[in-house]
N, CA, C and O atoms as CSV, one atom per row, in Angstrom:
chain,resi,resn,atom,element,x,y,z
A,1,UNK,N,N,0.831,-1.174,0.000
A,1,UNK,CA,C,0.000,0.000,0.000
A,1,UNK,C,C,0.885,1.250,0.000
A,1,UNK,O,O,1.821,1.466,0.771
A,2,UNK,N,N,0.458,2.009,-0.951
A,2,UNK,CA,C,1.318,3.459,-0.637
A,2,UNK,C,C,0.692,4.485,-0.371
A,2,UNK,O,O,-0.293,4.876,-0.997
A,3,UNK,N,N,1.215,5.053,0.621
A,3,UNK,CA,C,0.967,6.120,1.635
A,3,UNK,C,C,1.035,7.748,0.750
A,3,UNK,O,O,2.017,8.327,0.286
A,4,UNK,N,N,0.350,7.937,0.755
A,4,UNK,CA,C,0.095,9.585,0.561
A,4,UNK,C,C,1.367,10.763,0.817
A,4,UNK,O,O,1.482,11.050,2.009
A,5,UNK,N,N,1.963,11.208,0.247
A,5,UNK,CA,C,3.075,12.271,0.876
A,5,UNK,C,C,2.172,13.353,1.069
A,5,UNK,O,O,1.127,13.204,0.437
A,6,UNK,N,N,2.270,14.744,1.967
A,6,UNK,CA,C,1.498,15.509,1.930
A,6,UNK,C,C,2.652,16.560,2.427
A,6,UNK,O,O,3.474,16.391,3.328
A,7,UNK,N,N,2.478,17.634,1.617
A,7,UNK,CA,C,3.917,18.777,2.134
A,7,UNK,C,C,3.002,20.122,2.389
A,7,UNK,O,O,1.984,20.444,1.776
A,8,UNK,N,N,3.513,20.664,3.236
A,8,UNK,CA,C,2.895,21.449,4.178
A,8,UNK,C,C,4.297,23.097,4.149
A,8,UNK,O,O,5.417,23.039,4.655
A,9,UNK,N,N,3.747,24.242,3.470
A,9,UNK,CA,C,4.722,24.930,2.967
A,9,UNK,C,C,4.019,26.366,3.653
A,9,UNK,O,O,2.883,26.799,3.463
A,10,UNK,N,N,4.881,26.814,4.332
A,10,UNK,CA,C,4.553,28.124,4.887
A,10,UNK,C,C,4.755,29.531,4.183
A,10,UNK,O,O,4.585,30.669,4.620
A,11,UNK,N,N,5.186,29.053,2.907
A,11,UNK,CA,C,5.281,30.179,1.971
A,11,UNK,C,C,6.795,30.918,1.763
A,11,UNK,O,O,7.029,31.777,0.913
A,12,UNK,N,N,7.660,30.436,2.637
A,12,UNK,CA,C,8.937,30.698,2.358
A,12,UNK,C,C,9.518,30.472,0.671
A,12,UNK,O,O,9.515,29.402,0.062
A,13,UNK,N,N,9.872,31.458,0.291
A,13,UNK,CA,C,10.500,31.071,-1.206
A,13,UNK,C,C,11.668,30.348,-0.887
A,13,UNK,O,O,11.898,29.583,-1.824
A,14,UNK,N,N,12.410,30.251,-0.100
A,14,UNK,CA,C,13.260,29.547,-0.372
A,14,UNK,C,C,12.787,28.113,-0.289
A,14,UNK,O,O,13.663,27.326,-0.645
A,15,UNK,N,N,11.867,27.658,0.009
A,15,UNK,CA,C,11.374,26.091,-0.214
A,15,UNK,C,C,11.200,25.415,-1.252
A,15,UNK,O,O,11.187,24.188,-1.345
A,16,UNK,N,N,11.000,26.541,-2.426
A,16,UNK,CA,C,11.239,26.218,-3.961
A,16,UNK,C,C,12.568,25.809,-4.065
A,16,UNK,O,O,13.044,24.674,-4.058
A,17,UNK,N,N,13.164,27.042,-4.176
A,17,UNK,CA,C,14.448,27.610,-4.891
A,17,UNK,C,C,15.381,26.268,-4.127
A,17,UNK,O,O,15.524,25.277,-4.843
A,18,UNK,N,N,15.776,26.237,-3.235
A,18,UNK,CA,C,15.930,24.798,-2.160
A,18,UNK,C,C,16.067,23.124,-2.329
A,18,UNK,O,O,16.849,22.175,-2.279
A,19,UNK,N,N,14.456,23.595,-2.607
A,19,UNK,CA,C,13.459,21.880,-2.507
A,19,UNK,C,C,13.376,21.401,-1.033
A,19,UNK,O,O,13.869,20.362,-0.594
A,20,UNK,N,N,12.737,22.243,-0.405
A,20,UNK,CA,C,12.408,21.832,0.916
A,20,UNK,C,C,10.675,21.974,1.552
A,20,UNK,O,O,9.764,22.330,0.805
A,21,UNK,N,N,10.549,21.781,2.380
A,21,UNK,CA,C,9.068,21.829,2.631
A,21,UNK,C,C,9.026,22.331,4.963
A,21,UNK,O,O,9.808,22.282,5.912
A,22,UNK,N,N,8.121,22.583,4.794
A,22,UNK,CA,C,8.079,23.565,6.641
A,22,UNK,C,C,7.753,21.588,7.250
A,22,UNK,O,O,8.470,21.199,8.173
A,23,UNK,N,N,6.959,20.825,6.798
A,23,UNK,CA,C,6.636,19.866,7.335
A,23,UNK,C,C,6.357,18.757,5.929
A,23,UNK,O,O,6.059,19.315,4.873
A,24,UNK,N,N,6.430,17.629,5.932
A,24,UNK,CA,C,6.125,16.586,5.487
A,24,UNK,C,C,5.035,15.644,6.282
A,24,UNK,O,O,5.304,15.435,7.465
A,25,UNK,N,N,4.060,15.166,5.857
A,25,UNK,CA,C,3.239,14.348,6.316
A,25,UNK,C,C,3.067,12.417,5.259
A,25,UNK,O,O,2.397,12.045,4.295
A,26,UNK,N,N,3.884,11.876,5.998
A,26,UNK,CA,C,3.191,10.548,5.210
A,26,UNK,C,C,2.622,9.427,6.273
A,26,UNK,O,O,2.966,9.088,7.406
A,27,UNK,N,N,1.856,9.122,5.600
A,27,UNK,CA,C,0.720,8.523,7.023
A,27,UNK,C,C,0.343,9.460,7.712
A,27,UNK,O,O,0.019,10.585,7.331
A,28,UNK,N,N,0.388,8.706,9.598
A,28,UNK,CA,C,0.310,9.426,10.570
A,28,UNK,C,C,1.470,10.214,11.104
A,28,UNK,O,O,1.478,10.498,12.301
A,29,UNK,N,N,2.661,10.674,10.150
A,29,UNK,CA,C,3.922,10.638,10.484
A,29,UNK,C,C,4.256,12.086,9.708
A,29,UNK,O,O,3.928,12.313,8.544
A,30,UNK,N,N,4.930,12.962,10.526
A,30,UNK,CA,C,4.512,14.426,10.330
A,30,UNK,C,C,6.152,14.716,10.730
A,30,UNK,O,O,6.450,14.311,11.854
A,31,UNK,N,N,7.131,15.296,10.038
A,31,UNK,CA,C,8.208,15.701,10.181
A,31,UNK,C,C,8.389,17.108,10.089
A,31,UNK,O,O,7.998,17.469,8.979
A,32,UNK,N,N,8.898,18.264,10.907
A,32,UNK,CA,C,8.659,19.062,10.539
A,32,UNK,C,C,10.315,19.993,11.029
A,32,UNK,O,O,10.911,20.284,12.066
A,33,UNK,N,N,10.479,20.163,9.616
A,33,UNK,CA,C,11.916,20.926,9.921
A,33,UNK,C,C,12.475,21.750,10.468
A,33,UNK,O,O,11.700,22.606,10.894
A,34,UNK,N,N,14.293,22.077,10.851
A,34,UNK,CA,C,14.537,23.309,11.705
A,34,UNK,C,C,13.698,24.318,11.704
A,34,UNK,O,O,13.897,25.031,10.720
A,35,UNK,N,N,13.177,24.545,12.115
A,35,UNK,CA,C,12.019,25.821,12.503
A,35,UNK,C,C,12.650,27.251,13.204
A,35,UNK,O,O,12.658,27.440,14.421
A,36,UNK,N,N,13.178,28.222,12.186
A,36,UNK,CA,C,13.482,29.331,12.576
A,36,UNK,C,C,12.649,30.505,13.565
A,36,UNK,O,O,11.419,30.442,13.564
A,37,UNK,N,N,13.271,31.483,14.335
A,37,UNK,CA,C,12.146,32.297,14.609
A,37,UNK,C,C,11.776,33.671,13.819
A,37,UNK,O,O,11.920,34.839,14.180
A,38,UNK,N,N,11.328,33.209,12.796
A,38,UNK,CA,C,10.963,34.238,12.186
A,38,UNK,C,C,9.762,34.748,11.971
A,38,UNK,O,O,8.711,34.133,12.149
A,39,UNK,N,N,9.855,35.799,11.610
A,39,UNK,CA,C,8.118,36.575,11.056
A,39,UNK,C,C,7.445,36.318,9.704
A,39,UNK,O,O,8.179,35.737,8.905
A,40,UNK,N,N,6.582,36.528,9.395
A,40,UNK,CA,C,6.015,36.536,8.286
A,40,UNK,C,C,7.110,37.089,7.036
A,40,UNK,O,O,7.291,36.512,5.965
A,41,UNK,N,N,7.413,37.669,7.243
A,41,UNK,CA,C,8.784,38.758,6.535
A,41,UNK,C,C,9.857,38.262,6.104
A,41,UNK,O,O,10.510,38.646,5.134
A,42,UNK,N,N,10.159,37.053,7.086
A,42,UNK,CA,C,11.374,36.723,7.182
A,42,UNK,C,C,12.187,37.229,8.463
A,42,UNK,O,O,12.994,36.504,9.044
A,43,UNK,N,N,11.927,38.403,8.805
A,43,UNK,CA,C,12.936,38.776,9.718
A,43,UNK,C,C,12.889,38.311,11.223
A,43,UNK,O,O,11.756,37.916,11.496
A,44,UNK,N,N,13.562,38.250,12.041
A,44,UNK,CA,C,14.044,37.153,12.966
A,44,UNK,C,C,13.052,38.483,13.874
A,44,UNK,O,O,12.880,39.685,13.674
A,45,UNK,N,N,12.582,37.526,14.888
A,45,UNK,CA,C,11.925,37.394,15.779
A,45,UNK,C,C,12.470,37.697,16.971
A,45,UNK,O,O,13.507,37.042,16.877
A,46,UNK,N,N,12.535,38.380,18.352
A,46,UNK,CA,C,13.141,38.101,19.651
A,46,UNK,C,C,14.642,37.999,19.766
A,46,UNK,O,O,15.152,37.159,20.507
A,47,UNK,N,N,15.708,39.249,18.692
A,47,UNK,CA,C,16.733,39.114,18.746
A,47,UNK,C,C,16.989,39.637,20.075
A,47,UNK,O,O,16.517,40.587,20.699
A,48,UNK,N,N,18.184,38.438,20.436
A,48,UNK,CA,C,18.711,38.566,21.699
A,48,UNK,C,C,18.258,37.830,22.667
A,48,UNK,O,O,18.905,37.911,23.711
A,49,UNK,N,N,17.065,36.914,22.664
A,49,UNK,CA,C,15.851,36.399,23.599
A,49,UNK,C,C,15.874,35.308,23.286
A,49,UNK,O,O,15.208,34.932,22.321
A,50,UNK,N,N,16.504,34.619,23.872
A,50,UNK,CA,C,15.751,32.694,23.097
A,50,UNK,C,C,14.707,32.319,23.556
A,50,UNK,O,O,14.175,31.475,22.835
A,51,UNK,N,N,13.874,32.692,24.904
A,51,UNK,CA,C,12.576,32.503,25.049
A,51,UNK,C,C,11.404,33.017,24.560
A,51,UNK,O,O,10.237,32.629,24.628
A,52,UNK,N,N,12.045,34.161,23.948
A,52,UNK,CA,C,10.962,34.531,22.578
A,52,UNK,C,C,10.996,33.991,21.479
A,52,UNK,O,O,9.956,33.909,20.825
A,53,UNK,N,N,12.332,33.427,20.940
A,53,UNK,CA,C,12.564,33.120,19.730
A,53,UNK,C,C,12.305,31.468,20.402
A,53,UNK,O,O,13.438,31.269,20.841
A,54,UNK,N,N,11.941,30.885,20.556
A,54,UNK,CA,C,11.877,29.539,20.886
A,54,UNK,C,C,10.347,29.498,21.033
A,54,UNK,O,O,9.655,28.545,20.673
A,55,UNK,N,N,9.834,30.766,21.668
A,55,UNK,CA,C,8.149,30.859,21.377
A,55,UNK,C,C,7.212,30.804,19.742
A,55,UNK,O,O,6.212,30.212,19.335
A,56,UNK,N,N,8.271,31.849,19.131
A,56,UNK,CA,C,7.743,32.054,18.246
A,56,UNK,C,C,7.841,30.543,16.941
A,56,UNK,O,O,7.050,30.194,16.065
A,57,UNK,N,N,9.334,29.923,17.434
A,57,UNK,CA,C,9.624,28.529,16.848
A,57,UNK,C,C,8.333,27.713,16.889
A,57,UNK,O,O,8.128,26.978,15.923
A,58,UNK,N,N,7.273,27.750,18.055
A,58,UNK,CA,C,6.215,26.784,18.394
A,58,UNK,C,C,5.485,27.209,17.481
A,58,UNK,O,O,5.183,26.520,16.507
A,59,UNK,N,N,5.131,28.295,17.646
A,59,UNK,CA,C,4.177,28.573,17.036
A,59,UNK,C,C,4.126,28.825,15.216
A,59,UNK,O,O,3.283,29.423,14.547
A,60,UNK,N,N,5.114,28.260,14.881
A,60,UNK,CA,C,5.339,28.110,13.395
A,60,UNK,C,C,4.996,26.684,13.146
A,60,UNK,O,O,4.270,26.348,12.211
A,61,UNK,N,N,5.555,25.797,14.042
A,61,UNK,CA,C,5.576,24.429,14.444
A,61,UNK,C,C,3.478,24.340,14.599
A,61,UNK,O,O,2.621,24.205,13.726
A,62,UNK,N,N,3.414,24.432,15.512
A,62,UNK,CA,C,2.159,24.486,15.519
A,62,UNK,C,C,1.268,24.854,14.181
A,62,UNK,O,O,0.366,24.021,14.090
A,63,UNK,N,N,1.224,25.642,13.308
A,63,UNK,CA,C,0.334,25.876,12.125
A,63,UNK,C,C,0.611,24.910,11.301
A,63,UNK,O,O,-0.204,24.398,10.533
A,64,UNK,N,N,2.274,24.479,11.465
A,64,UNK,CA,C,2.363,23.698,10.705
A,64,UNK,C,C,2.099,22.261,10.445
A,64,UNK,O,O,2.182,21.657,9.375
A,65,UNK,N,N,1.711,21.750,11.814
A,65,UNK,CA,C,1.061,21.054,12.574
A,65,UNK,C,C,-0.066,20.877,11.692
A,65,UNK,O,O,-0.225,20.130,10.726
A,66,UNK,N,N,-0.911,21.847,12.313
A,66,UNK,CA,C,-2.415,22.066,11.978
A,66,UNK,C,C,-2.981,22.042,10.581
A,66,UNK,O,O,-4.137,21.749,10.274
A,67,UNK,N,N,-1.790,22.467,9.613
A,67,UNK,CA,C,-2.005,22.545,8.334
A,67,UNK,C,C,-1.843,21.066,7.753
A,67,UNK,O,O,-2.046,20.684,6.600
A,68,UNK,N,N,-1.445,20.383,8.802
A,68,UNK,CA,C,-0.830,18.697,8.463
A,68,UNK,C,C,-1.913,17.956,8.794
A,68,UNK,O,O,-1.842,16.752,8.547
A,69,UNK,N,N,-2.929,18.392,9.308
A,69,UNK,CA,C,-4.204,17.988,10.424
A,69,UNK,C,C,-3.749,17.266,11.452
A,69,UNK,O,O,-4.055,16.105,11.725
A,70,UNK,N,N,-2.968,18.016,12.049
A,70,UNK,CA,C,-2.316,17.735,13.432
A,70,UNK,C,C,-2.832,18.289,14.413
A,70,UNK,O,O,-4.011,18.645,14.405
A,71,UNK,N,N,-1.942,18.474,15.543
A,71,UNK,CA,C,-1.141,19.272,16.771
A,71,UNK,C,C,-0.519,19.319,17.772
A,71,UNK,O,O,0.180,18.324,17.962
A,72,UNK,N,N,-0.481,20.012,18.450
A,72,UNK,CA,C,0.530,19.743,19.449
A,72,UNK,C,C,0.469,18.643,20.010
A,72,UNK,O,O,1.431,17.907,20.227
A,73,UNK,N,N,-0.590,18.450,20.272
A,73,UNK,CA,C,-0.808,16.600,21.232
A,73,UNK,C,C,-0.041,15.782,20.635
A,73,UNK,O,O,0.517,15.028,21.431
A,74,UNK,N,N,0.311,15.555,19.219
A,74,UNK,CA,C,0.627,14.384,18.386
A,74,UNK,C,C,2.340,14.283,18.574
A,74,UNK,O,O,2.851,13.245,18.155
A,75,UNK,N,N,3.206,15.273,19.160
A,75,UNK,CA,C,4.326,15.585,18.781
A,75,UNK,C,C,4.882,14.514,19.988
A,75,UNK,O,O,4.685,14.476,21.203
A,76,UNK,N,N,5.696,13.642,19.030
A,76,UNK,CA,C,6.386,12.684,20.264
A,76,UNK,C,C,7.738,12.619,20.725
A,76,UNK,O,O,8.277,12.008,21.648
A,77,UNK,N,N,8.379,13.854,19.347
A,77,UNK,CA,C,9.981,14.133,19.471
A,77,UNK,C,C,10.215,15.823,19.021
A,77,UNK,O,O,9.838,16.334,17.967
A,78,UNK,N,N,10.956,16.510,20.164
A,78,UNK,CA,C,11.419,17.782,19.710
A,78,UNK,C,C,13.227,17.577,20.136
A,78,UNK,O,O,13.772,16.938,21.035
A,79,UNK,N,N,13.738,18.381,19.107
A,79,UNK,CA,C,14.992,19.002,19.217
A,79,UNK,C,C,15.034,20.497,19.285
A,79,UNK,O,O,14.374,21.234,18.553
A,80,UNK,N,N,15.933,20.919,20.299
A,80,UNK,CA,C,16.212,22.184,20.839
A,80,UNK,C,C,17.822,22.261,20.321
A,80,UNK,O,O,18.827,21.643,20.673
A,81,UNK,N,N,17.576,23.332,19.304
A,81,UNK,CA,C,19.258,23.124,18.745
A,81,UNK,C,C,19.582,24.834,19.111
A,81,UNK,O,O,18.762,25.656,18.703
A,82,UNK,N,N,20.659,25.253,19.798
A,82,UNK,CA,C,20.890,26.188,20.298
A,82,UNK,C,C,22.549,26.596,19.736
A,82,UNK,O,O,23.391,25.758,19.413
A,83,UNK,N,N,22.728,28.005,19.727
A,83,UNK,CA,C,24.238,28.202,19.322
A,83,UNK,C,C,24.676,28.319,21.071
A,83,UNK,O,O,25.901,28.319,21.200
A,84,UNK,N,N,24.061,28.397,22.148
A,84,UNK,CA,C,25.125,28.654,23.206
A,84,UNK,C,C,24.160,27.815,24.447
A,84,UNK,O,O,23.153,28.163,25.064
A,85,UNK,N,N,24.946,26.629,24.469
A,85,UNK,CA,C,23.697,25.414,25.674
A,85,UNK,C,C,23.608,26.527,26.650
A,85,UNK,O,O,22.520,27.005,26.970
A,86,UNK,N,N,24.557,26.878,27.050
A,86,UNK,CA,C,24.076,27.939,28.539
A,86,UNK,C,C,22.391,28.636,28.697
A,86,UNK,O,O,21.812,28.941,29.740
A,87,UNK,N,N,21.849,28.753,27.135
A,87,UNK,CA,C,20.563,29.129,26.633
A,87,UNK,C,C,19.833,28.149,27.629
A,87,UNK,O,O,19.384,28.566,28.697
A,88,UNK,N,N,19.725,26.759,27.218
A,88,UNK,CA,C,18.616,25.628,28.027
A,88,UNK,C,C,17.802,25.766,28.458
A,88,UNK,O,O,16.844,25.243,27.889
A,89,UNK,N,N,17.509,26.527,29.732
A,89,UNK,CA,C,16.632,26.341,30.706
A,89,UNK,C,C,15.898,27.532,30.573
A,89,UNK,O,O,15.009,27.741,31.398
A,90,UNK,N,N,16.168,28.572,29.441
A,90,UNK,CA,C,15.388,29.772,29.195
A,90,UNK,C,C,14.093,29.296,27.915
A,90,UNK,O,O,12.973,29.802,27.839
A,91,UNK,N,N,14.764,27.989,26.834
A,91,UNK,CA,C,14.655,27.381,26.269
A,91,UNK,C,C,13.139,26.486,26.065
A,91,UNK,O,O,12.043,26.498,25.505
A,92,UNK,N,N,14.327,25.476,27.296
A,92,UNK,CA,C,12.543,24.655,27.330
A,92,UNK,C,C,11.576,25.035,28.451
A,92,UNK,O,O,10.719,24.386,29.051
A,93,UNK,N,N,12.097,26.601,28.554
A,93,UNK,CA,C,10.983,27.016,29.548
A,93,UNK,C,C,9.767,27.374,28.578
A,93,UNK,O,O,8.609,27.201,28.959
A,94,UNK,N,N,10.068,27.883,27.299
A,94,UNK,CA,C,9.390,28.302,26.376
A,94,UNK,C,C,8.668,26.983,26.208
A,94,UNK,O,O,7.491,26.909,26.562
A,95,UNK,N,N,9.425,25.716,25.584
A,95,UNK,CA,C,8.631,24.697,25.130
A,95,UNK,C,C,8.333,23.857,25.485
A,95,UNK,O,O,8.195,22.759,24.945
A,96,UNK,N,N,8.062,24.404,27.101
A,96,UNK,CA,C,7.044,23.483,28.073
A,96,UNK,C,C,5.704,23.827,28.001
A,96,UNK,O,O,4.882,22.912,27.963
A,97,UNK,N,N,5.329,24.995,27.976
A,97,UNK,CA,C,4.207,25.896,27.101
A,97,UNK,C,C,3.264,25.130,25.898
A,97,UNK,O,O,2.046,25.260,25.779
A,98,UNK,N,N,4.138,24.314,25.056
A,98,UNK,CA,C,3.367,23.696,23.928
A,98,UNK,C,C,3.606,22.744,24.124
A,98,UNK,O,O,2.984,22.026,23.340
A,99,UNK,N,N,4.451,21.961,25.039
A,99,UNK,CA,C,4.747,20.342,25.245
A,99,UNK,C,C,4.283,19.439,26.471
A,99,UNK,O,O,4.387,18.218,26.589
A,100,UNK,N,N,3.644,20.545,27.515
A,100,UNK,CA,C,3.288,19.907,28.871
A,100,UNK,C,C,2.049,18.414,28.361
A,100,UNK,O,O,1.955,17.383,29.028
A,101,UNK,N,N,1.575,18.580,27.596
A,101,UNK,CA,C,0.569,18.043,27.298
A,101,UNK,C,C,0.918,16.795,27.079
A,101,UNK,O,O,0.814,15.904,27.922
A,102,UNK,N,N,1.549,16.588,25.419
A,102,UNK,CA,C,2.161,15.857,24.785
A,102,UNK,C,C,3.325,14.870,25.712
A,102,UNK,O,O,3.421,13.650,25.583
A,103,UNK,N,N,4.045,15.602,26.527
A,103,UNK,CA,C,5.241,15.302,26.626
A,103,UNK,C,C,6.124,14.176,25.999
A,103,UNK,O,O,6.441,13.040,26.352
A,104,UNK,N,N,6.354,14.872,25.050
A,104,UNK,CA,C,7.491,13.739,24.156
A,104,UNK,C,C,8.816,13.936,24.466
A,104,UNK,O,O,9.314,14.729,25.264
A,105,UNK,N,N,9.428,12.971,23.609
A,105,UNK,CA,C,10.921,12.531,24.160
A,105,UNK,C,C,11.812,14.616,23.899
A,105,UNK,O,O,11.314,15.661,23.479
A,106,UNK,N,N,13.025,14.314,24.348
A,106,UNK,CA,C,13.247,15.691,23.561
A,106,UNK,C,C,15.016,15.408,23.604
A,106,UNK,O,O,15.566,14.830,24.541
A,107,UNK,N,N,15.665,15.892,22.513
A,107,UNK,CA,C,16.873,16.293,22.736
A,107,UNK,C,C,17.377,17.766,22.846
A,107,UNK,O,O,16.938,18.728,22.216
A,108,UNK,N,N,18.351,17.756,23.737
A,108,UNK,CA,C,19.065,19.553,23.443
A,108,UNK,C,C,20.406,19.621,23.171
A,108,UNK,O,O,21.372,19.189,23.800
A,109,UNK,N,N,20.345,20.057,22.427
A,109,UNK,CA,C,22.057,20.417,21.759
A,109,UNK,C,C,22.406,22.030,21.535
A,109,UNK,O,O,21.854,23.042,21.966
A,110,UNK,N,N,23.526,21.839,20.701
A,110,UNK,CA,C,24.512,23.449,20.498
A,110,UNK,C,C,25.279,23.209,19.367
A,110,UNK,O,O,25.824,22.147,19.065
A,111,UNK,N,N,25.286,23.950,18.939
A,111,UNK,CA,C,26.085,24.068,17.374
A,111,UNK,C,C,26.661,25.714,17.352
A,111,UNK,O,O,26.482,26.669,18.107
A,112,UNK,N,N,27.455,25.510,16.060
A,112,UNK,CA,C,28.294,26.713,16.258
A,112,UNK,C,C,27.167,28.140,16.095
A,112,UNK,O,O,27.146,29.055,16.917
A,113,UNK,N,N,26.511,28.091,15.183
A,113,UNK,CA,C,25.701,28.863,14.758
A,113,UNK,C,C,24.862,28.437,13.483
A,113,UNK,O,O,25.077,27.375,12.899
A,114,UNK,N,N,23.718,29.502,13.026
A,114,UNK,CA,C,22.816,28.989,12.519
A,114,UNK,C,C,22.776,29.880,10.835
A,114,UNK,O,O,23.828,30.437,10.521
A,115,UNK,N,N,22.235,29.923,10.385
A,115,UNK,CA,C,22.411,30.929,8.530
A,115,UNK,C,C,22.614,31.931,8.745
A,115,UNK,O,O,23.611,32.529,8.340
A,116,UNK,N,N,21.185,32.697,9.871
A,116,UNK,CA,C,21.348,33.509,10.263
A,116,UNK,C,C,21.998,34.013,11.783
A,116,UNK,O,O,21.376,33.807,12.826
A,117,UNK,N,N,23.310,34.688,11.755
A,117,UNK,CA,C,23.897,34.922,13.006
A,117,UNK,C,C,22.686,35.376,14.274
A,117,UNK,O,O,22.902,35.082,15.450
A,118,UNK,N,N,21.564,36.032,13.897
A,118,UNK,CA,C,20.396,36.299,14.721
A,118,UNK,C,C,19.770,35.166,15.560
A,118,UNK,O,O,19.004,35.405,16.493
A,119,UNK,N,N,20.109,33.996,15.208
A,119,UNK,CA,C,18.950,33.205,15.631
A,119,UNK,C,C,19.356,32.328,16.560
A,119,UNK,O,O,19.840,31.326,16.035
A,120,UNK,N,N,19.353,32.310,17.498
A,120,UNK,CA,C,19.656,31.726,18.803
A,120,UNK,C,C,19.207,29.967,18.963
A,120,UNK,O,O,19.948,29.025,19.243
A,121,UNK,N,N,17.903,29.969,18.705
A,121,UNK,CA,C,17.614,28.323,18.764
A,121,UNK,C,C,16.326,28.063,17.216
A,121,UNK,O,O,15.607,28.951,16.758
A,122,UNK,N,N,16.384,26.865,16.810
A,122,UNK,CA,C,15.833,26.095,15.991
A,122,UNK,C,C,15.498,24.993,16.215
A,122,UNK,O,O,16.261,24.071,16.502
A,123,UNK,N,N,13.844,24.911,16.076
A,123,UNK,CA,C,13.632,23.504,16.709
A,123,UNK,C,C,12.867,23.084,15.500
A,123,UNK,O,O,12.310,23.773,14.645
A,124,UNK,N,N,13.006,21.360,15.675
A,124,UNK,CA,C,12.790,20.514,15.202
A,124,UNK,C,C,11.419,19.761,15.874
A,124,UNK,O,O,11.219,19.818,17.087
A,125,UNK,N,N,10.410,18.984,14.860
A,125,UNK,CA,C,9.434,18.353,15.453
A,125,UNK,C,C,9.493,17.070,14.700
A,125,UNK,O,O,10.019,16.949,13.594
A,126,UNK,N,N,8.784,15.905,15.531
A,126,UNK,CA,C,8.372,15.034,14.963
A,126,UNK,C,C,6.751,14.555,15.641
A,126,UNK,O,O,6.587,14.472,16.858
A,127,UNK,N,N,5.836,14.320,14.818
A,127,UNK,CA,C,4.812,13.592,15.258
A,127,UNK,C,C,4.238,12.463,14.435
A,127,UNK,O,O,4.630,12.023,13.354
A,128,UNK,N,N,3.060,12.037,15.310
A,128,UNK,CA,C,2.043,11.122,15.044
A,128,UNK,C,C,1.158,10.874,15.345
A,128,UNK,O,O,0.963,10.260,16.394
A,129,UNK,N,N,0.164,11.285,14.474
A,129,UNK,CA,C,-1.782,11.065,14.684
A,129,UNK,C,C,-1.781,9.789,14.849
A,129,UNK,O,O,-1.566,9.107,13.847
A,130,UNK,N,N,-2.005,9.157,16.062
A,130,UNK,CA,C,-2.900,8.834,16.783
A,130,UNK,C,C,-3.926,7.767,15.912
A,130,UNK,O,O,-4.615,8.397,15.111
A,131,UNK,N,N,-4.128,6.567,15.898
A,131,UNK,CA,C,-5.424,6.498,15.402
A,131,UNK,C,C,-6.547,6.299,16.188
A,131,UNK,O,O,-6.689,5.581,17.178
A,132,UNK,N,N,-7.357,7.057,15.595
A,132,UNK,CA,C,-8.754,6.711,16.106
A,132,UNK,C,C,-9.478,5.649,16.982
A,132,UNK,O,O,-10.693,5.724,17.166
């Protein structure tokens, strides 16, 4: 049997130009990529703040979710990818907010930095609807 792909695009041009997508859905199985904090615009969100910019990460995550016929409930894996771990606990203070529910597995890491020098953390989702 083959499963349906379903791509879920928040309107970023670079998802063309690229070949990338904000989320993938096949099956009940919903992947949804580094998730910047950005605005509608593009422009970064909560410079200087990772608990803003880690807010605003959800809530990109979340539509994108929703546009997948998801949500937050379904999410069983997040990554918290940060340029400075010392961030952490400002971090998943933010994404306890959209995860108390769910509570899925989670990793946190640090990398040198991100495309944009602005952006403090990028998170990653994974879910799964549930069946009925």
């Amino acid at each position: 049997m083959e499963m349906d792909r379903q791509r879920v695009s928040n309107g970023n041009p670079m998802e063309e130009i690229v070949g990338f997508s904000r989320a993938v859905r096949v099956g009940p199985f919903i992947a949804v990529g580094g998730t910047a904090p950005v605005d509608t615009n593009g422009k970064t969100v909560g410079v200087g703040d990772v608990f803003a910019q880690t807010t605003r990460c959800f809530e990109i995550i979340e539509a994108a979710l929703i546009a997948a016929g998801s949500g937050l409930h379904d999410i069983v894996r997040t990554r918290v990818i940060l340029t400075d771990i010392d961030n952490w606990k400002r971090a998943i203070e933010a994404r306890k907010a959209y995860c108390r529910d769910a509570r899925p597995v989670d990793t946190i890491m640090a990398i040198n930095r991100f495309v944009n020098p602005e952006w403090l953390v990028e998170i990653e989702v994974d879910a799964v609807i549930a069946e009925a």
